[in-house]
N, C-alpha and C positions, 0 to 999 in steps of 0.2 A: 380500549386501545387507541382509537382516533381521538379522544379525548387527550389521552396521554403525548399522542402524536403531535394534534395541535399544539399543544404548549409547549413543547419542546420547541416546535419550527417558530412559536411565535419571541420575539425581542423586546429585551427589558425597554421601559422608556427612556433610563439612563443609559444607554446606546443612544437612540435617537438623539438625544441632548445633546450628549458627548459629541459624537459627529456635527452637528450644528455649529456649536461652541469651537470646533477646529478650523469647517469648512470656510466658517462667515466670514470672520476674517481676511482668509486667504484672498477669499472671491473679492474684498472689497479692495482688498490692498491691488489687485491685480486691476480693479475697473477705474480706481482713482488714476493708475499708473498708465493706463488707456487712455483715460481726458486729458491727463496732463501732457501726455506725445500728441493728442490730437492738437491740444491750445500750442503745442511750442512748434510744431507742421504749419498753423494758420500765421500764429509770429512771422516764421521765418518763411513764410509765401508772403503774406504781404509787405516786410521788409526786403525783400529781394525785390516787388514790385516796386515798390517806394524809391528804392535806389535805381531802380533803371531809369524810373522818370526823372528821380535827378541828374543823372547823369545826360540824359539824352536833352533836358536843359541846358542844360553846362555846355554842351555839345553844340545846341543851337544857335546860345549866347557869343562862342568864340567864333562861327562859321558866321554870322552878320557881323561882329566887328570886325573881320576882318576885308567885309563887302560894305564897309561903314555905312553901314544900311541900318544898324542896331540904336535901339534905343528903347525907354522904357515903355514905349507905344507898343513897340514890337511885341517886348516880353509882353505886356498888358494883354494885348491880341493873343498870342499864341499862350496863354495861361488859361484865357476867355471857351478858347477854340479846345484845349484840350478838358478843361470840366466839364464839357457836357458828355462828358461819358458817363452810366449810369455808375461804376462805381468810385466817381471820386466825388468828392465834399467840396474840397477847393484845391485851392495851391495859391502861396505866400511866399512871396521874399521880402522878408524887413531887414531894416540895417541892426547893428547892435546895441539899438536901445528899444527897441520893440516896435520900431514906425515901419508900418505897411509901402514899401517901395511897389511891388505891384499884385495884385489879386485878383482872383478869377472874376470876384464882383467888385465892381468896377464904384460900387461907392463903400466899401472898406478902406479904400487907399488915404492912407495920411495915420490911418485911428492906429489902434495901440494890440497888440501881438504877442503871445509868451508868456502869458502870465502865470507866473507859479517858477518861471525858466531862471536861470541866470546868462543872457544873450550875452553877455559878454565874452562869457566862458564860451556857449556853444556858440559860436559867432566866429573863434579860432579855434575849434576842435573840429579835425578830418574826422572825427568817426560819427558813424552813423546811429542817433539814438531815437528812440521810440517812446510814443506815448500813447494811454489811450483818454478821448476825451468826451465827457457827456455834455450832450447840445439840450438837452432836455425832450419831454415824451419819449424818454426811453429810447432812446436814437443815440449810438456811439459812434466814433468816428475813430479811424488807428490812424494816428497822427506820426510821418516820417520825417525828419528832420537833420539838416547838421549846414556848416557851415556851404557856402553857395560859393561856388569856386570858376566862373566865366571866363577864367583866363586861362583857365588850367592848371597854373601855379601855387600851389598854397602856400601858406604863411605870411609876410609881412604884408598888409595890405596897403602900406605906400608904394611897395613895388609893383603891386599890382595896380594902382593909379600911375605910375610912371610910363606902364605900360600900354593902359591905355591913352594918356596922352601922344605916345611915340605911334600909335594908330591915327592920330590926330584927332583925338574926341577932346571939346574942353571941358575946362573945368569952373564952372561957375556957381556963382549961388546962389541958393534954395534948396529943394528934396533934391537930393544926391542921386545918381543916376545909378543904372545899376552897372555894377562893377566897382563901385567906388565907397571904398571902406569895406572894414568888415560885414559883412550880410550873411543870414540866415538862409534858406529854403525849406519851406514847410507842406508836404505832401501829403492832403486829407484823405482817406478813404475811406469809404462807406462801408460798415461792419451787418450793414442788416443781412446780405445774403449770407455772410458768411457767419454771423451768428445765428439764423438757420440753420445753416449746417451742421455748426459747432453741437448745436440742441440735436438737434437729429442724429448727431454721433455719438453725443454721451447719453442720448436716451437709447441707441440701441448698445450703446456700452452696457449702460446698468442693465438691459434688458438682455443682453450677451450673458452678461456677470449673473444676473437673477435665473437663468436660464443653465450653466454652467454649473450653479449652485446647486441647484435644482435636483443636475442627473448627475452629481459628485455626491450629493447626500442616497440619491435614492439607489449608486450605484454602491456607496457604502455599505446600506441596508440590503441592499442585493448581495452583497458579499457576506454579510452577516448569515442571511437565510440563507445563503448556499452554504456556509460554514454547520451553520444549526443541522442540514439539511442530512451532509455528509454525516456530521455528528450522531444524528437522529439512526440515516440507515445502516452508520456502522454498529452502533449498542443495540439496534431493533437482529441485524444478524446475529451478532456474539448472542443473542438473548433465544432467537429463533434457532442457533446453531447446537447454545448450551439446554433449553427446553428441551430439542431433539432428540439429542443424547441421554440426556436423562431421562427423559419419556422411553426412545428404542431402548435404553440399558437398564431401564429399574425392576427390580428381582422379583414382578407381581405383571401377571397378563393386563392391559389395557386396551378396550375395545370402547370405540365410542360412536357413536347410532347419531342419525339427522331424525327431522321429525318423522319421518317417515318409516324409521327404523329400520334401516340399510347403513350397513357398515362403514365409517367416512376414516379410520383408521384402525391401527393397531400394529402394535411393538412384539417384539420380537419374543419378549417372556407370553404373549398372549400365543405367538408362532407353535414356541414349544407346551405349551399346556393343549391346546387343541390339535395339534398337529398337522394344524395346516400354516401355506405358507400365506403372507399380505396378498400379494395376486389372487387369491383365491379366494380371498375374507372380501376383498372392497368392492365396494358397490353390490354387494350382494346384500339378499336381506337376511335380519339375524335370525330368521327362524330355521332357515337352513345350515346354521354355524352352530348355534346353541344347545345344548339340551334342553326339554319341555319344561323341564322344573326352574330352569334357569328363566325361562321368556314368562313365566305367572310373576315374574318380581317386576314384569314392567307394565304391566296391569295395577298391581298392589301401589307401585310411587305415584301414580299418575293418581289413586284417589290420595293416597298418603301426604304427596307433597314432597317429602322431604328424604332425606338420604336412607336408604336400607341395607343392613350388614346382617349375612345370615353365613352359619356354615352348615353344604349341603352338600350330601353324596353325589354325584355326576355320572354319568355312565358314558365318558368321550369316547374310549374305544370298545368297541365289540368285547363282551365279557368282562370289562375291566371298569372297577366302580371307581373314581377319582375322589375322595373327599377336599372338597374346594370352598376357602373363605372367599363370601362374597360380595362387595359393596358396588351399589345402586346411587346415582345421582342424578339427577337434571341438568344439563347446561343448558344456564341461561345470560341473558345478554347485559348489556349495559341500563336498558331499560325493562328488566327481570323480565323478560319474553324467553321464554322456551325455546331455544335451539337444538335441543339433542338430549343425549344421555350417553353416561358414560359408567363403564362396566372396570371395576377393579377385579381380579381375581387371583387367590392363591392357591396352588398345590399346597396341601397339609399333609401327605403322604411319610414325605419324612419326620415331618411332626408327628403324626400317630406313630412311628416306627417307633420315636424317641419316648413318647407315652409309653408305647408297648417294655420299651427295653426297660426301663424307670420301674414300670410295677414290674418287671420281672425282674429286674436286681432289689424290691425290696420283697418281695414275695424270696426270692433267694437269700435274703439275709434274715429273713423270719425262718425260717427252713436251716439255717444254719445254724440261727442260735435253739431253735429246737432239736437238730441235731447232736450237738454236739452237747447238749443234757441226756439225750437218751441214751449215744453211743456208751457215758460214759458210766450208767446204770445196765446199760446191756453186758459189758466186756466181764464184768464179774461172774454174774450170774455162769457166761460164757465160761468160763476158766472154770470154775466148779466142777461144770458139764463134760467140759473134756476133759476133765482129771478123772471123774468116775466112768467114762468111756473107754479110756486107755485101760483103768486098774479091773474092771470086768473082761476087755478083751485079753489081758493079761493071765488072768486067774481061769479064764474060761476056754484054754486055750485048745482041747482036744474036742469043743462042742462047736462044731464049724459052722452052725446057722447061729449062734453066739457071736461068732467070730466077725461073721459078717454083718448082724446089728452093729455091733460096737463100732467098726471102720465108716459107717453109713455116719453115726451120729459123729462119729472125730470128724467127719468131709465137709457134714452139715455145720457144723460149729466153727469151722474153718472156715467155711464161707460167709459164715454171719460175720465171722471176725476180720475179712475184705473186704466186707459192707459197713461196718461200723466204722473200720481205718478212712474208707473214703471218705464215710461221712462228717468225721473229723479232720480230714483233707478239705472237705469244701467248708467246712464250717470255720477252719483256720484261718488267720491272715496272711496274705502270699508275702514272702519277702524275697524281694528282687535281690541279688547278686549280679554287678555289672561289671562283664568284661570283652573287652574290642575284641570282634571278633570278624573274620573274614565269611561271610555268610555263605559266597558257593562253597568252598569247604565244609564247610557245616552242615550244609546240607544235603552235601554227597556220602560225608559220613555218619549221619544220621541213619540215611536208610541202608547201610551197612549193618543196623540192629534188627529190620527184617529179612537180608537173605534167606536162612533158612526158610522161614513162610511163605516167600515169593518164590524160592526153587520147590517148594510141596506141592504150588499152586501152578508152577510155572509160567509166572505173569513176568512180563517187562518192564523195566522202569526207564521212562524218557525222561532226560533233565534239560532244562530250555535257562540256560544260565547266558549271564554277561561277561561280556570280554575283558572287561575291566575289573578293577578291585573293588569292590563293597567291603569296607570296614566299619564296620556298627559297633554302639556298645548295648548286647543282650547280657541277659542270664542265660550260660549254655542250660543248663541243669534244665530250666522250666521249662524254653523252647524246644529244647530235647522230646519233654513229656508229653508236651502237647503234639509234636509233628510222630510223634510215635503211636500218641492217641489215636491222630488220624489214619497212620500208615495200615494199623491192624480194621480201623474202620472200611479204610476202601478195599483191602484183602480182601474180606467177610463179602462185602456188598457183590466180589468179582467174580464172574465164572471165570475156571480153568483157560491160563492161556490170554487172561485180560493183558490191559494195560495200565501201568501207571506212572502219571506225567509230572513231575517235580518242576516249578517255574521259579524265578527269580527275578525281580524288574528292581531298579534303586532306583533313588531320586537326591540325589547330594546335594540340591538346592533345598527341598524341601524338608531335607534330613529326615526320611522316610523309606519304607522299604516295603517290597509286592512280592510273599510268598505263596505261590498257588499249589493247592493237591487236588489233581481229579483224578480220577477212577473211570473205566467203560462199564462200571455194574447196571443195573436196574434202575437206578435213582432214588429218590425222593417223592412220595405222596406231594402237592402243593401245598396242601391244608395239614401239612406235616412240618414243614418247614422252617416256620415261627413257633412252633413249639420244640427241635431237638433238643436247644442246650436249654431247657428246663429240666430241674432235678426229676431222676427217675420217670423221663420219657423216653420210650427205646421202643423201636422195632422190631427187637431181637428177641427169643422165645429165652435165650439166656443171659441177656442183657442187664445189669441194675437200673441206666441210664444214670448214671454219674458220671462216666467219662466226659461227656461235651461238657456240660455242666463246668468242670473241675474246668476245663478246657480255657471255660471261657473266661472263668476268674481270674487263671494266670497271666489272660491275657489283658483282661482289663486291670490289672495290677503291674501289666508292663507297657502299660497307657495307649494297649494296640486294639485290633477289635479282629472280628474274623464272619465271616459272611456265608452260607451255602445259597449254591443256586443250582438248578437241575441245568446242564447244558444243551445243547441242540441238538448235539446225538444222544447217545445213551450215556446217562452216569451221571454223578456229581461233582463240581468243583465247589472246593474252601479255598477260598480268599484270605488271608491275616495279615494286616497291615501292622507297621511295628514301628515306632520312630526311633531313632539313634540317641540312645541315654545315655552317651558319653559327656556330653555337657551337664547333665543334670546334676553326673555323680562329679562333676568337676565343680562345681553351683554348690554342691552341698558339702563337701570338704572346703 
């Protein structure tokens, strides 16, 4: 079972894949998309820094010319003054042909600036554009740039030399002063701390992203195994729920022993065969639950080994022997270790009844077909006898002890001749005639055919009928015979003054039907009672014992059966169950 357990909770490898194969992706699209906000955040910080230093140039440039204190010494100085901040590289203003008009280092001035640029273009564009540039040993610099605007004004840059002369600066020649023509502003800064950062951000990106992946795959798998999980204890219930039921409901006792041999369960067919209840079974040991013959079969497996099936007489309750089929086994484990044992057991009781009935309907049809050759070698001889019976009592008729042989032998011959009829009654085949019939009518008028004998007797008849209709299809005729068989039966058995109880139960779903006759007489012997409907058993000094007999054939020919049991007070009831043969006769037309 834990074997079977584990594998169930355990996941294919194509899972694991699968999930990989979905997540990886995601993760990586989602951590590139992290670097690339981080790189376009550094951009647009150090572009916004870039631009404030140009602007606060610009700013400077117009506040000295307008204290005509300005010139390229100035800028040179205050270019000087502000690079030595740790993070900028330089600062440049060239005109628009790449010439360094003034630089943080003071001997770049004059050389040459832009390279790769078109200054002419950015030399008259306000907008502000970027670059990044390598100095070598891996040393970049984010380079901010656009055209250098000291007067404020953009666009034509003769108006802006108009304007500076109306400030009264001249114009003379050589390097061009700043202000004068189109000019650049070039703003370096130093990428090393900030591509620290940049590293330090996308490594704990990807390490975010490798991390995220991580507990998205493992919580896939988590979800997986909880899926298995629930899966696993929902089929282990249904399995443990449907075991149950089958084990409490299956139609055979089961007890099953630890090694110790104490009781660890048992089902409800074991309940009714010992007649005790589970609370009383468990935890107890089986020597106090079993019979003795039953507890030597757990000696005999333990040298045997292997499974034992015996069927053996039982003695459960006081006086009462139980023949019980028995099977013996081991439980044992996954690694064949011995855990227990476990006891199958069946009542065979009804089975031997069924045995019993079996040889006595062919013991009954051997008897029949023997019968029914002799009756019909006896009935002659018979007729002969009473012919010469009657013609001497005839002829002899003034010798009165004459008189009285002759009547003796015609009574006797007459009565061979009731015994031969029945026994060609039982040797007969019964044929059903079927017709619907209302059953309490029936059987209120039935015992209409013993008045007389029960007013001789002066016994009672109680009838225990239902309120409702019962419509059956019988043969009146047979059921007639038979409930008439009985009626004179329980007469005989009563003293003066008995009682006798007529019952009726229907079952219209089962298309069946519960006619009871008891009697208050004496009863039945026990060791009499699986013998009466056997041919010629009678407890009667003037009995044949063919009546039950006769009895029971009609009934088993009207596919009913019929039961005696001695009651709890005094007497006996017959039980006859009969099913409704109105379908069959409509089945067979």
């Amino acid at each position: 079972m834990n074997t079977s357990i584990s594998r169930r909770l355990s996941i294919p490898p194509y899972i694991i894949i699968g999930a990989l194969l979905i997540l990886l992706p995601i993760f990586i699209f989602v951590t590139l998309q992290n670097i690339k906000r981080q790189q376009a955040n550094t951009t647009f910080l150090l572009l916004e820094k870039g631009a404030a230093l140009i602007r606060s140039f610009e700013a400077g440039t117009r506040a000295g010319m307008r204290g005509r204190l300005w010139g390229n010494r100035k800028l040179q100085q205050l270019l000087e003054e502000t690079a030595q901040q740790p993070d900028i590289a330089y600062l440049i203003v060239a005109d628009d042909e790449g010439t360094i008009l003034a630089h943080s280092d003071i001997t770049q001035l004059g050389k040459k600036h832009g390279a790769g640029l078109d200054m002419k273009k950015v030399a008259i564009s306000p907008d502000l554009l970027w670059r990044v540039v390598n100095l070598g040993d891996n040393k970049r610099i984010f380079e901010v740039f656009r055209q250098f605007i000291p007067t404020g004004v953009p666009g034509n840059p003769a108006m802006q030399g108009r304007m500076l002369r109306q400030q009264g600066r001249a114009v003379h020649n050589g390097p061009r002063n700043i202000g004068e023509g189109a000019q650049v502003i070039f703003i370096a800064l130093d990428m090393s701390s900030l591509d620290e950062a940049t590293n330090a951000t996308i490594n704990n990106s990807i390490l975010t992203g490798i991390l995220l992946f991580l507990a998205g795959s493992a919580g896939i798998v988590l979800l997986f195994l909880y899926q298995n999980y629930r899966s696993t204890r929902t089929s282990l219930s249904r399995i443990k729920a449907f075991s149950d039921n089958l084990v409490n409901n299956m139609p055979i006792g089961l007890l099953a022993l630890d090694t110790d041999k104490n009781i660890t369960a048992a089902n409800i067919g074991a309940e009714e065969i010992l007649g005790l209840s589970q609370k009383e079974m468990m935890g107890k040991p089986v020597s106090g639950v079993l019979p003795g013959n039953l507890l030597g079969l757990l000696n005999r497996i333990e040298l045997a080994g292997k499974v034992i099936g015996e069927e053996l007489p039982c003695t459960i309750k006081p006086g009462r022997i139980t023949p019980l089929e028995i099977s013996l086994s081991i439980i044992k484990d996954e690694q064949e270790r011995s855990i227990g044992y476990a006891f199958l057991f069946k009542d065979l009781s009804e089975i031997h009844e069924l045995r019993k009935e079996v040889a006595r309907s062919q013991r009954l049809a051997s008897i029949g077909r023997l019968a029914a050759g002799v009756a019909h070698e006896i009935r002659n001889p018979l007729s002969s006898i009473k012919g010469f019976a009657t013609y001497f009592r005839e002829r002899y008729k003034t010798v009165q002890k004459d008189q009285q042989i002759a009547n003796i032998m015609i009574s006797e011959v007459e009565r061979l001749d009731r015994v031969v009829g029945q026994l060609l009654e039982l040797a007969r085949p019964v044929k059903i005639v079927v017709q619907e019939t209302n059953l309490a009518d029936f059987l209120q008028n039935s015992a209409r055919l013993i008045e007389q004998k029960i007013a001789e007797k002066n016994i009672s008849v109680q009838f225990h009928l239902p309120d409702e209709p019962c419509n059956f299809g019988i043969d009146r005729d047979k059921l007639n015979q038979v409930l008439l068989n009985l009626y004179l039966n329980a007469i005989d058995a009563m003293e003066p003054e008995g009682t006798l109880e007529l019952g009726l139960n229907c079952h219209p779903t089962e298309r069946k039907a519960t006619i009871t006759v008891a009697d208050s007489g004496h009863g039945i012997p026990e060791h009499h009672l699986t013998k009466i409907f056997d041919p010629y058993f009678t407890t009667k000094s003037t009995g044949t014992g063919l009546g039950l007999a006769i009895v029971h054939n009609i009934l088993e020919a009207h596919q009913g059966t019929i039961r005696a049991e001695n009651r709890s007070q005094n007497g006996v009831v017959f039980t006859i169950t009969i099913p409704d043969l109105t379908k069959e006769t409509t089945d067979a037309t």
